[in-house]
Residue, then its C-alpha position, 0 to 999 in steps of 0.5 A: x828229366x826228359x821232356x816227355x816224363x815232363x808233359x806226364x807229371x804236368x798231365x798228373x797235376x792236372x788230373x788231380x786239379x780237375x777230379x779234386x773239386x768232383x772229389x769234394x762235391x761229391x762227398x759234400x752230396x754224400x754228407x747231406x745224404x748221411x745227414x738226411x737218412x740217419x738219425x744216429x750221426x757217426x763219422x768214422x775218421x780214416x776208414x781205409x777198407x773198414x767200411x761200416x754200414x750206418x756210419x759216415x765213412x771218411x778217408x783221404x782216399x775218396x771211393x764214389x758212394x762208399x768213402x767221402x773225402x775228409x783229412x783229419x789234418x785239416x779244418x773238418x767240413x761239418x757244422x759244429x755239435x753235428x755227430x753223435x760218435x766219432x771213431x779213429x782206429x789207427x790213422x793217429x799215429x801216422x798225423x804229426x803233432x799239428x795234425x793230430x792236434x787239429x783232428x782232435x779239436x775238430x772233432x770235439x768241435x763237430x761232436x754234439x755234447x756228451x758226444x764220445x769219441x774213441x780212438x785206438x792207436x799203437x801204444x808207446x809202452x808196448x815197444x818198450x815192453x818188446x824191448x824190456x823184456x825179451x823173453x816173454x812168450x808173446x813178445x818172443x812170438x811178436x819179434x818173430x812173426x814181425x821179422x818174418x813179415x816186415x824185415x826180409x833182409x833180416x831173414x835173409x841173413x841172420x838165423x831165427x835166433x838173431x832176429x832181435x827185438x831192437x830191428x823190429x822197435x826201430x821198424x815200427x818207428x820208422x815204417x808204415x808211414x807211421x810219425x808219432x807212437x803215443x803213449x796213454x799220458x801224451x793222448x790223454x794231455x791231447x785229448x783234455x787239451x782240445x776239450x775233452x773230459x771223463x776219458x777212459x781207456x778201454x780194451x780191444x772191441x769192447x765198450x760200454x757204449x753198444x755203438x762202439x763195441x766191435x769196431x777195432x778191425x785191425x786184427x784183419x791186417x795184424x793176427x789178433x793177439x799181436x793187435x791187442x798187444x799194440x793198440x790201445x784205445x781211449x774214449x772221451x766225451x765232449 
């Protein structure tokens, strides 16, 4: 490494180690503005682009007004019995176990009682279905269409008639920063673990609480038959 390339990374550390506390005071400004202007709390966790309007949007990639800093990862920095909902759509899978731990325990901290929380979050038993049963329609569709998005080195050098279902599962394990695909039993363990109770599974948009019906937007990354394949979601009440 050259002296030069030396100074920019310097420089960069540097950068982060000045914008860093703006970063949190102002989010912390745009906490108590949320607080302040909304009678309904609710904090969505790991927004990404999915902004809502009457939610207190949140990610680790701060946007000045519109995305308030927070890592689900760590201590949340919210009083306890604060927020009314909570929604997650795919940020899950991409914690490690001590991560997804913490975000669910600081949720169920920071939730008022009889609180929900919901979550939608890739589902372990689809990759299993993918591989147990290759020649269903969908699943046929799904290993073509992930192939042709994701593996172009496949495409590049197998007919279509090879692009095999086991490229696309260990894909998906190991892509898109993702680090622990759960299953229905493993999040539902999780979730009684840090407090929660009355959990239920829910389907894709739907809910029987008017708050949380049509939030999942992952269908505007994936095509929407593929999203409901994969995703599940769970609710919880503290």
């Amino acid at each position: 490494m050259n002296k030069k390339n030396k100074i920019k990374i310097g420089e960069t550390k540097l950068l982060l180690k000045i914008k860093f506390p703006i970063i949190k005071k102002q989010s912390k400004t745009m906490f108590t503005d949320y607080f302040k202007n909304h009678e309904i709390k609710k904090l969505h966790v790991g927004c990404g682009s999915n902004f809502f309007e009457e939610w207190l949007n949140t990610d680790t990639k701060f946007v000045k007004n519109k995305i308030a800093y927070l890592d689900a990862g760590k201590k949340f920095p919210f009083s306890n019995d604060c927020f009314d909902y909570i929604f997650s759509e795919h940020i899950f899978e991409h914690l490690d176990f001590d991560e997804a731990y913490n975000m669910l325990a600081e949720c169920n901290r920071v939730l008022k009682p009889e609180g929900v929380l919901r979550i939608a979050t890739p589902r372990l038993d689809f990759l299993i279905e993918l591989y147990n049963d290759p020649g269903k329609q969908i699943h046929k569709d799904y290993v073509n269409w992930a192939t042709k998005r994701f593996l172009k080195k496949i495409v590049n050098n197998f007919d279509e008639k090879e692009y095999l279902n086991v490229f696309v599962i260990s894909n998906f394990f190991r892509s898109f920063g993702h680090k622990i695909i759960h299953d229905k039993d493993s999040l539902n363990l999780m979730l009684k673990k840090t407090g929660f109770n009355n959990i239920c599974e829910a389907e894709v948009g739907l809910s029987n609480h008017p708050h949380l019906i049509e939030l999942e937007k992952h269908d505007r990354v994936i095509p929407k038959k593929f999203n409901e394949l994969e995703t599940m979601v769970l609710e919880a009440k503290k």
